[in-house]
C-alpha positions, 0 to 999 in steps of 0.5 A: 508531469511531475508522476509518471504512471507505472506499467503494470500489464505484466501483471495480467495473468496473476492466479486469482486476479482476472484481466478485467479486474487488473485493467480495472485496477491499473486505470484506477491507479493511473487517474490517481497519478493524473489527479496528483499531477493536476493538483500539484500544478494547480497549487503552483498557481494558487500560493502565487496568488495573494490569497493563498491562506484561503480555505480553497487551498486548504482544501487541494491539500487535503485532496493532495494527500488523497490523491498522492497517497493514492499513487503510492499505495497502489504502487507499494501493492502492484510492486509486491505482486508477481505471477511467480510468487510462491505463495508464502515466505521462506523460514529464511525471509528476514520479514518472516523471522522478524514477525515470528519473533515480535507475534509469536510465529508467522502465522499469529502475523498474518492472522492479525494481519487479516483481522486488521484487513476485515475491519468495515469501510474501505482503507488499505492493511499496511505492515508497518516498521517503527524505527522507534520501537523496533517493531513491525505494526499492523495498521489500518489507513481509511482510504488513503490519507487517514491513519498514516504513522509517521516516521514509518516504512510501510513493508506489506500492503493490501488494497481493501477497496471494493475495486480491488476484489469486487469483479472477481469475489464480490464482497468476501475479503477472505477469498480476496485475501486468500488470492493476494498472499498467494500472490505476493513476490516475498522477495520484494517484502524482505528488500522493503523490511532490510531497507527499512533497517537500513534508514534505522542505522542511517538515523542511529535508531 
């Protein structure tokens, strides 16, 4: 195995998020990392074949994409939650102040952020960092391999799948939403937005 499932139960018991849901979600997640692992191996045997420009494998690639991404978005989401989360970021945040700064105020941020998250179909709302601009960008990404800007950090990350909220709050994306910022670690989106800054100077942006 090339990935390796990340343990996520400590996570049971986060306000708004019931343990059905979670395990649910945690499940999902860890067929996401076997799936990934499956095909990273079947295509090891595949490009040793003659036939390796061939169209089956143009279309493990694709699924690669979907499955990977999958692991990974779900890990950038798991890891920001915490059941000791504060609810909403400090003034001295480095991610709130560069978001007041490039929308106007925190709150302009996360009211665009959450129009992004209410678009139709099911996807991911990902804050993103541009080097290139310097600029925190709010994206979409149709479900997990569509929509992906390159050369970016993602910082803060919302599964807008159905499994994500559908057990706890049926359809409504508000409630969902309301639950998932009370829920994220701040902390761990400050390390994510100075590290994003970090590989900046690393490439002289």
């Amino acid at each position: 195995m090339i990935y390796k499932a990340n343990d996520y139960s400590a996570l049971i018991g986060l306000k708004g998020f019931s343990q059905e849901l979670l395990e649910n979600h945690f499940a999902l997640y860890e067929g996401y990392v076997k799936n990934a692992n499956k095909l990273l191996a079947t295509m090891t045997s595949v490009f040793d074949e003659v036939k390796a420009a061939g169209s089956h494998v143009v279309e493990l690639k694709n699924r690669l994409a979907f499955e990977l991404n999958g692991v990974k978005l779900h890990e950038y989401y798991f890891d920001s939650m915490s059941k000791d989360a504060a609810g909403e970021p400090d003034r001295g945040n480095p991610f709130y102040q560069k978001v007041a700064l490039d929308y106007g105020s925190y709150q302009n941020w996360k009211k665009h952020f959450r129009t992004v998250a209410s678009m139709r179909g099911v996807g991911w709302a990902i804050a993103i960092y541009d080097a290139q601009s310097g600029l925190v960008i709010n994206t979409w990404v149709d479900e997990h391999h569509l929509g992906h800007v390159a050369g970016t950090s993602p910082v803060f990350v919302m599964d807008l799948w159905e499994h994500a909220m559908l057990l706890d709050y049926g359809s409504d994306r508000e409630k969902y939403m309301d639950a998932f910022f009370k829920a994220v670690d701040w902390t761990v989106i400050a390390e994510r937005f100075e590290k994003a800054l970090e590989r900046q100077e690393v490439h002289g942006r």
